[in-house]
C-alpha positions as CSV (number, residue, x, y, z in Angstrom):
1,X,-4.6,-11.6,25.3
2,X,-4.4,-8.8,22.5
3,X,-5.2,-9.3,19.2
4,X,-2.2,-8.9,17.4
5,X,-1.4,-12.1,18.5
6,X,-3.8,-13.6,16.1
7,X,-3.2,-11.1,13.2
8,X,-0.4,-13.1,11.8
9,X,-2.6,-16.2,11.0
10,X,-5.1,-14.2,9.5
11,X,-2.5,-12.3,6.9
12,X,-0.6,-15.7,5.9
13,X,-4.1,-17.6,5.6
14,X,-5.6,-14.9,3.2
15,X,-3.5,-13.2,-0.2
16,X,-4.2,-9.6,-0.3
17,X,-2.8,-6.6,-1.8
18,X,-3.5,-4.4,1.6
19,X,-3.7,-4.8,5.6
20,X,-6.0,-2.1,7.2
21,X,-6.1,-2.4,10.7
22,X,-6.1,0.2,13.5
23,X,-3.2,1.1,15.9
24,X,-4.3,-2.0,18.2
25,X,-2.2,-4.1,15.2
26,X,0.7,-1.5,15.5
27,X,3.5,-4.1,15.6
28,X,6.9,-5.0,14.0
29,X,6.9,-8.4,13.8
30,X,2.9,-8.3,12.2
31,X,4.2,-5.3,9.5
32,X,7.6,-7.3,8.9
33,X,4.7,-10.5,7.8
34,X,2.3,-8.4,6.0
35,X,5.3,-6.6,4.2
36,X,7.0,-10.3,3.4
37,X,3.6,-11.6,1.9
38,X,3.9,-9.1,-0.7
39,X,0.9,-7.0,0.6
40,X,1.2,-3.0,2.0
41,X,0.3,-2.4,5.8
42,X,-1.9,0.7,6.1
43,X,-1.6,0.7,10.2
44,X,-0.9,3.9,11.9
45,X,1.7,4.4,14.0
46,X,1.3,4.4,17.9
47,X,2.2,7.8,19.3
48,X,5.0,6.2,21.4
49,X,6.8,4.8,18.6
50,X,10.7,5.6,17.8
51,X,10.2,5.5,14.5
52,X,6.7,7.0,12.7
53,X,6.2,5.3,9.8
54,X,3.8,6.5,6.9
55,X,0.5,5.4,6.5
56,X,-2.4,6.4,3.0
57,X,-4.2,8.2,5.2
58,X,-6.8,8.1,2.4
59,X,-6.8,4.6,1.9
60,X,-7.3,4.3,6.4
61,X,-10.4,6.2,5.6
62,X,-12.5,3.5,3.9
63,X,-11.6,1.1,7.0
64,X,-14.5,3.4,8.8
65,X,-16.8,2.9,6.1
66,X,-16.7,-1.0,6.5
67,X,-16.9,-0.6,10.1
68,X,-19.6,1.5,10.3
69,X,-21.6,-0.9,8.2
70,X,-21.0,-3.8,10.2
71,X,-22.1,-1.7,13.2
72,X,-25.2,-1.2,11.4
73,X,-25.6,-4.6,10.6
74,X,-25.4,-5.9,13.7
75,X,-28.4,-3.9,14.8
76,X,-30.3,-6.4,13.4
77,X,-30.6,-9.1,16.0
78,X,-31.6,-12.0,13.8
79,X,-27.9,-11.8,12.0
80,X,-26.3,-10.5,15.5
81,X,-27.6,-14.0,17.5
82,X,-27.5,-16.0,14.6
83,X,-30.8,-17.0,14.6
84,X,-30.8,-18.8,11.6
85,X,-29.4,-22.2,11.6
86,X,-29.1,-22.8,7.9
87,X,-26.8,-21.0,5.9
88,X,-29.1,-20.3,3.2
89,X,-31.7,-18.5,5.3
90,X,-28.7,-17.1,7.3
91,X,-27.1,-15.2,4.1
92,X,-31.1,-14.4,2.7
93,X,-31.7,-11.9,5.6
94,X,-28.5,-11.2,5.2
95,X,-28.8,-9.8,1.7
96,X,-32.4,-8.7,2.9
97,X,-30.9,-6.7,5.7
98,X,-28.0,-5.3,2.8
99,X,-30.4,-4.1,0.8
100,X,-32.5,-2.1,3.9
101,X,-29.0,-0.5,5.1
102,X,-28.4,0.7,1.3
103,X,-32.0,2.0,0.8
104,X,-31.4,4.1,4.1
């Protein structure tokens, strides 16, 4: 099952100002939510649709950024396999692993 399915729970459980999402969330009825919640949807259009819609192309941009870093993070197998089993030693290497990626 796609993941747009899900994407409606996620926007009415969390306020936000903004949905960035790639074209996989491309739907009416999950636009027609995030729109009625008060927040913008920064999706982009799928090539097929009848009617294109705009999207901050700039604002889309910083979507890789975040991306990217959880790629990186999940290099780190301790964090990837959950290792720890207490949260405190969990979000340490966490911030331990944070701090690595922004010294890079």
């Amino acid at each position: 099952m796609a993941d747009v399915t899900q994407g409606a729970a996620l926007v009415e459980a969390i306020p936000t100002g903004a949905v960035i999402a790639d074209k996989g969330y491309d739907s009416d009825a999950l636009v027609d939510i995030i729109e009625a919640s008060g927040a913008e949807a920064i999706i982009p259009p799928r090539s097929n649709r009848n009617a294109q819609r705009k999207v901050d192309w700039h604002r889309y941009k910083a979507r890789n950024l975040v991306e990217r870093f959880f790629n990186r993070l999940k290099q780190f197998r301790r964090i990837a396999t959950r290792y720890d089993k207490l949260a405190n030693r969990f979000n340490a290497f966490l911030h331990l692993a944070c701090a690595y990626i922004w010294l890079l």
